[in-house]
Each structure stands twice: as C-alpha cells, then as structure tokens.
C-alpha positions as CSV (number, residue, x, y, z in Angstrom):
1,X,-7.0,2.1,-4.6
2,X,-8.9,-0.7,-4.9
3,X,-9.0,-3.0,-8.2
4,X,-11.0,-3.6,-10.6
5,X,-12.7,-6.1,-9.6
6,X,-12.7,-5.1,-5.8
7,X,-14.2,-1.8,-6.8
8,X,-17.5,-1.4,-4.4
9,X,-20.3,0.5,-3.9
10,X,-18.7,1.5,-0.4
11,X,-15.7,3.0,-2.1
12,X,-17.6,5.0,-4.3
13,X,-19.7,6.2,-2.0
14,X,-16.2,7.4,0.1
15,X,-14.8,8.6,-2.7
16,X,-17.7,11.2,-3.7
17,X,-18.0,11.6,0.2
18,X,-14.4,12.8,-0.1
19,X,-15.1,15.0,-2.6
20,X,-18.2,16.6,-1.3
21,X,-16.3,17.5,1.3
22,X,-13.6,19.1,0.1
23,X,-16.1,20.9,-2.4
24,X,-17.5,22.7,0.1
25,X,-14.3,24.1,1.2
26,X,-14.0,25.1,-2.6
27,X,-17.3,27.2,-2.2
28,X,-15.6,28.7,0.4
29,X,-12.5,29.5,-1.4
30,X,-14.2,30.5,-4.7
31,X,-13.5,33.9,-5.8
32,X,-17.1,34.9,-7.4
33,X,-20.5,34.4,-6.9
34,X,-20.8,32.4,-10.0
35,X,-18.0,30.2,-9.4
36,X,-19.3,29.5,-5.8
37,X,-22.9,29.0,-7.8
38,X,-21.2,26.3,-10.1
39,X,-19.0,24.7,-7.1
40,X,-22.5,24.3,-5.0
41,X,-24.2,23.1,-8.3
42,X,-21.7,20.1,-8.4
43,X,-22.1,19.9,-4.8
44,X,-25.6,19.1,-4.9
45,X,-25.2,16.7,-7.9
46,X,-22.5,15.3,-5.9
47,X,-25.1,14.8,-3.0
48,X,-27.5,13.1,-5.0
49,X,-25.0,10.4,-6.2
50,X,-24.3,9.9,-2.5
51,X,-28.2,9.2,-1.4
52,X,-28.6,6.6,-4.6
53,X,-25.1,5.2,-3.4
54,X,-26.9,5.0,0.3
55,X,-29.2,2.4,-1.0
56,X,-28.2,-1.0,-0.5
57,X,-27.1,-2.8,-3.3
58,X,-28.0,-0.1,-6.0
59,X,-26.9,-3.1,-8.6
60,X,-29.9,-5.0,-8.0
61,X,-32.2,-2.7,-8.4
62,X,-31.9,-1.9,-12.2
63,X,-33.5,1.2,-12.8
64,X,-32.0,2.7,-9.8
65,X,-28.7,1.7,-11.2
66,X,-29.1,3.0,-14.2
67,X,-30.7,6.2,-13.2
68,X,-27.6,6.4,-10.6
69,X,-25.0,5.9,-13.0
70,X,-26.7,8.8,-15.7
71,X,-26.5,10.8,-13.1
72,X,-22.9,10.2,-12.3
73,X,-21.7,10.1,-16.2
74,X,-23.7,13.6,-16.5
75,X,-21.6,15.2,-13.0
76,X,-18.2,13.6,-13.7
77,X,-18.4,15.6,-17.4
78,X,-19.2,18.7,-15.2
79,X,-16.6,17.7,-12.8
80,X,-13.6,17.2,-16.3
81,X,-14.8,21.1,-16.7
82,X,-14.3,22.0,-13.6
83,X,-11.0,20.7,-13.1
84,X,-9.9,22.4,-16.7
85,X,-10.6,25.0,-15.0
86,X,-10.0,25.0,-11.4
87,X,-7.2,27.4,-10.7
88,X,-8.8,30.0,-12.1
89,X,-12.0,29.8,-9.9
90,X,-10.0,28.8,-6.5
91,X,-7.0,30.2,-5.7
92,X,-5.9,28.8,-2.7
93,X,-3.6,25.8,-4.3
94,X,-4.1,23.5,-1.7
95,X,-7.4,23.0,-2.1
96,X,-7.5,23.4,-5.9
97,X,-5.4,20.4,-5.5
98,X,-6.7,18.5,-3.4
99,X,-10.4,19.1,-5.3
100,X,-8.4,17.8,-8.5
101,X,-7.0,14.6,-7.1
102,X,-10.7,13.8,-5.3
103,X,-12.2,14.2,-8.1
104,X,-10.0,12.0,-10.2
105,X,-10.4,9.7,-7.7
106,X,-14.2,9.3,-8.2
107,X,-14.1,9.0,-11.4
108,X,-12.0,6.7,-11.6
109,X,-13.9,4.6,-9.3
110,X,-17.0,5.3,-10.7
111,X,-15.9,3.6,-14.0
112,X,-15.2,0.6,-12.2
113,X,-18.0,0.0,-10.4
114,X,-20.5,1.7,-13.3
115,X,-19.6,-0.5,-16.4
C-alpha cells in the first residue's frame, strides 16, 4: 500500500475499482431483495466516485474536488454500515471477506489522498 505521501489519484481510483467489483459479486450473493437494493445503492455511489476519479487531476479543479471528496465521505459512512453488517446480508464468506478488506482498503486510501 502506498504511503502517505505517494497516495494518488490512480490508486484510489483502483482501489474503488476493486471494490465495485467485488460488490457486484455481493449483489449477487445477497440474500434479499433489500440487501441486493442497498449493495447496488453503494454500487452506484461507488460508480460515481470512479467517473470524478476519471478526471484528470481532480485536485486542481476545486469544486470538483470538493464535491468528489463529499461524495466519498457520505459512501465510505454507508460503506462502515455495511461492513458492520456484512455477514448477515452475504453469506458466502469469501466474498463477505473479501468486500470487507476492499473496502477498508478505499478508505483508507481515500483519507490519504482527500485531506
């Protein structure tokens, strides 16, 4: 993982990449229609991060960047719930799992680079 100060906007954007991914195996997984509503919810969050991530050089543009990293704050509070809560709403453990640890993962990133 990358430091601090090596953090870029490239590894963020892989890191919620990641975890798109691997959500929509979790919709897949998901055991009702409501957790598979909440898991795409995320997923679409997740996928709007990723086009303001697209830009180049979201730092420079200062509204963007600010409107990016509400946006992020607001889904990586829905993603804390979720993984509170994850092994009750997918039940295969692999993928609970490996949802946890990817979304960790971009958050932790996400702080980095977002300060």
């Amino acid at each position: 993982m990358p430091d601090t100060a090596e953090t870029t906007q490239d590894d963020v954007f892989q890191a919620y990449q990641n975890l798109y991914e691997l959500m929509d195996k979790a919709y897949w997984t998901a055991s009702t229609i409501q957790d598979k509503d909440r898991i795409r919810g995320i997923e679409d969050a997740i996928s709007d991060i990723l086009t303001a991530l697209n830009a180049a050089d979201i730092k420079a543009r200062t509204q963007d960047y600010a409107d990016c990293k509400n946006l992020v704050d607001a889904t990586n509070h829905r993603l804390d719930k979720l993984k509170s809560q994850i092994d009750s709403i997918i039940h295969v453990v692999k993928i609970a799992t490996q949802v946890v640890k990817a979304a960790e993962d971009a958050v932790k990133l996400a702080a980095k680079f977002f300060v």
